[in-house]
C-alpha positions in Angstrom: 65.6 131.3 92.4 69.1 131.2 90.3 70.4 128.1 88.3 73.0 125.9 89.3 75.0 127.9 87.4 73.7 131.5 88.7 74.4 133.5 91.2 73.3 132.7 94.9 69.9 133.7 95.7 67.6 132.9 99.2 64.6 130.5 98.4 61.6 132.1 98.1 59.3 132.6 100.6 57.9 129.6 101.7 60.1 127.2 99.7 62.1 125.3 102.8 65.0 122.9 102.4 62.2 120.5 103.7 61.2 119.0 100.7 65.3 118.7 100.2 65.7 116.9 103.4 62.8 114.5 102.7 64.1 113.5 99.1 67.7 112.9 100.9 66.3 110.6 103.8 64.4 108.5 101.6 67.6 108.0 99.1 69.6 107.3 102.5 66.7 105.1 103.2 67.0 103.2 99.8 70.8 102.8 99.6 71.3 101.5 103.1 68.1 98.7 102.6 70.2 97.6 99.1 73.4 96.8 100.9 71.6 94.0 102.6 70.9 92.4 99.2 73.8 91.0 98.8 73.8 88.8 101.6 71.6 86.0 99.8 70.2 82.6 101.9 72.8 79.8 101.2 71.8 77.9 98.3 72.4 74.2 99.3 70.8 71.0 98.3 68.4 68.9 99.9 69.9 66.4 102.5 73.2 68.7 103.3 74.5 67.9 107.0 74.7 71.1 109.2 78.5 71.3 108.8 77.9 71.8 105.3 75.3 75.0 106.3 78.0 76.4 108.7 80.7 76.3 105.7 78.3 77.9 103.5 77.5 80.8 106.5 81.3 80.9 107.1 81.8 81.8 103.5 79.4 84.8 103.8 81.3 86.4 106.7 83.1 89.0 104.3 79.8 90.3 103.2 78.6 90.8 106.3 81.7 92.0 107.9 81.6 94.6 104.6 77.6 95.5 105.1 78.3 96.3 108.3 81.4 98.3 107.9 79.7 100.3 105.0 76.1 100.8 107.1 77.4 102.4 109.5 79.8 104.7 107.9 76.6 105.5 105.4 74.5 105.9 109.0 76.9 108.4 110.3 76.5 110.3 107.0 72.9 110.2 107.0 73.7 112.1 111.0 75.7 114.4 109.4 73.7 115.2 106.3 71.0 115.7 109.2 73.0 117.5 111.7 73.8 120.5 108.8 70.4 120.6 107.2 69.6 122.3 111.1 71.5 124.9 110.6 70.7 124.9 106.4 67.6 126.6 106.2 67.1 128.1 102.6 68.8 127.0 99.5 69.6 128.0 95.7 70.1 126.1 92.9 74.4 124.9 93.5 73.0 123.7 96.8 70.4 121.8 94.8 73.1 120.4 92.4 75.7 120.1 95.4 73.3 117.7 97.4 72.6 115.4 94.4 76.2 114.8 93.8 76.5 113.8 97.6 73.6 111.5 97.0 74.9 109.9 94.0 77.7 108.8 96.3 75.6 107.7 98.3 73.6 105.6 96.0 76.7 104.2 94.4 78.3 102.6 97.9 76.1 99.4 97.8 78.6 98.1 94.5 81.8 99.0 95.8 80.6 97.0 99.2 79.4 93.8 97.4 83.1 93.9 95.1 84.7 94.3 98.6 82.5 91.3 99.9 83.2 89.0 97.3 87.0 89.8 96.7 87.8 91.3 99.8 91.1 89.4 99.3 92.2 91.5 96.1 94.1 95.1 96.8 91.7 96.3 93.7 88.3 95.7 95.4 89.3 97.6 98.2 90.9 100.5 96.3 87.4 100.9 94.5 85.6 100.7 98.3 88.1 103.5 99.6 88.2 105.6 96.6 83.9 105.4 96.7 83.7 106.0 101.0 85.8 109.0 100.5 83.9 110.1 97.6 81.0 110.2 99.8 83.1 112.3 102.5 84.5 115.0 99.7 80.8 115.3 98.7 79.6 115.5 102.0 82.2 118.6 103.2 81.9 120.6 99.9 78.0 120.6 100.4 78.2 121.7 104.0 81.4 124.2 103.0 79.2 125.9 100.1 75.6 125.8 102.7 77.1 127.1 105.6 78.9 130.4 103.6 78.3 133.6 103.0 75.0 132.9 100.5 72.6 133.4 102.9 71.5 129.8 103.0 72.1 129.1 106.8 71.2 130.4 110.3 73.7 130.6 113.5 76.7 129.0 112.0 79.8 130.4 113.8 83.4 130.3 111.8 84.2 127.6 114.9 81.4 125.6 114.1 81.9 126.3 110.0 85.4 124.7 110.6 84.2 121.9 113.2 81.6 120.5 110.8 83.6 120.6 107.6 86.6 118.9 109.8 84.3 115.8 111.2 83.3 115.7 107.2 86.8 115.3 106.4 88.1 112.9 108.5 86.4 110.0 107.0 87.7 110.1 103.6 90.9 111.1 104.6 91.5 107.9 106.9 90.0 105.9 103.6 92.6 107.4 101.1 95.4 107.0 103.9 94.0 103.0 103.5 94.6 102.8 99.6 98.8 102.8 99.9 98.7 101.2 102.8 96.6 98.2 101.4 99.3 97.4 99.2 101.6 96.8 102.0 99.0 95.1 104.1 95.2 94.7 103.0 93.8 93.6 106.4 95.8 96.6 108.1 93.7 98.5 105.6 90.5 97.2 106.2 91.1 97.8 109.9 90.8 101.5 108.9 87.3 102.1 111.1 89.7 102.5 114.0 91.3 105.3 113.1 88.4 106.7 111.7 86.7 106.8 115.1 89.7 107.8 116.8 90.5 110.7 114.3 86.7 111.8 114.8 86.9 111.9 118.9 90.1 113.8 118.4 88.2 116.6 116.1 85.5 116.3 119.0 88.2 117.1 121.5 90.1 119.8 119.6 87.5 121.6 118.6 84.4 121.0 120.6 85.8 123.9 123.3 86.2 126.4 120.7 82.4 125.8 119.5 81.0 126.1 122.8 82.9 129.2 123.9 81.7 131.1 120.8 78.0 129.8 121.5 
């Protein structure tokens, strides 16, 4: 099998992308479990009244509203990341190198989303969150772009569906980069940005979903 830096070459017999696909669900596994950690117990003193536990609760409603924003967008990747490693059977050593990058943004989404969390109010903390979520989505495409080519690496990938996948991969951190200028005009218009992002990705479903299925 080549180097990152060599030319293409199919795994060796035997040598599956399984062992690539495990490593990859337990660093999804690990990332997604450390975004909970910032959302620590109130730390009150004896004899507080319950209003005093429902101000310190109402304070942490950022965090959450960030850990959940960032699970599921993390989730869907872990789908995707999935969903192309059905079709990516074999692999060489830029895949190798390709997939770690991806999982280094993955790995790295838990900071951004406890900045965002604690200074959700500040246009900086979110331009660090949408610069790392689209990170993750340029990671994401390239690895699926470079798999699904002409290297030998996957089976039954149409151009259609080539062009589908990479488009669903792109649509994420193109919404998020959209967000960075317009959270200088209007930060809680940009942290509304999960609405388009669904919408943009039921309107790649709908362009292109015909196209895949007629050259099935």
């Amino acid at each position: 099998m080549s180097g990152a830096g060599g030319s293409p070459a199919v795994s060796p017999s035997g040598r599956t992308v399984d062992r690539l696909v495990q490593f990859s669900d337990g660093v999804f596994t690990v990332a997604l479990t450390l975004l909970v950690v910032d959302l620590g117990v109130p730390d009150l003193a004896p004899g507080v009244t319950e209003a005093d536990l429902q101000r310190a609760l109402q304070a942490q409603i950022p965090n959450v509203l960030a850990f959940l924003l960032t699970f599921w967008v993390v989730a869907l990747y872990w789908l995707t990341h999935h969903r192309h490693f059905r079709l990516i059977h074999r692999y060489d050593g830029r895949l190798l190198l390709l997939n770690l990058v991806f999982l280094m943004t993955i790995v790295f989404i838990p900071w951004p989303t406890a900045v965002l969390g604690h200074y959700g109010n500040y246009v900086t903390a979110w331009v660090l969150y949408a610069g790392a979520m689209a990170a993750i989505g340029a990671a994401a495409t390239t690895l699926w772009w470079y798999g699904s080519g002409p290297h030998g690496l996957a089976d039954g990938v149409t151009p259609g569906l080539r062009r589908y996948y990479a488009a669903r991969s792109l649509v994420q951190p193109a919404i998020f980069v959209l967000s960075i200028p317009v959270a200088i005009v209007s930060l809680s218009v940009a942290e509304s940005c999960f609405v388009p992002m669904f919408l943009g990705l039921a309107l790649v479903n709908r362009t292109y979903g015909r196209h895949v299925t007629a050259e099935a």
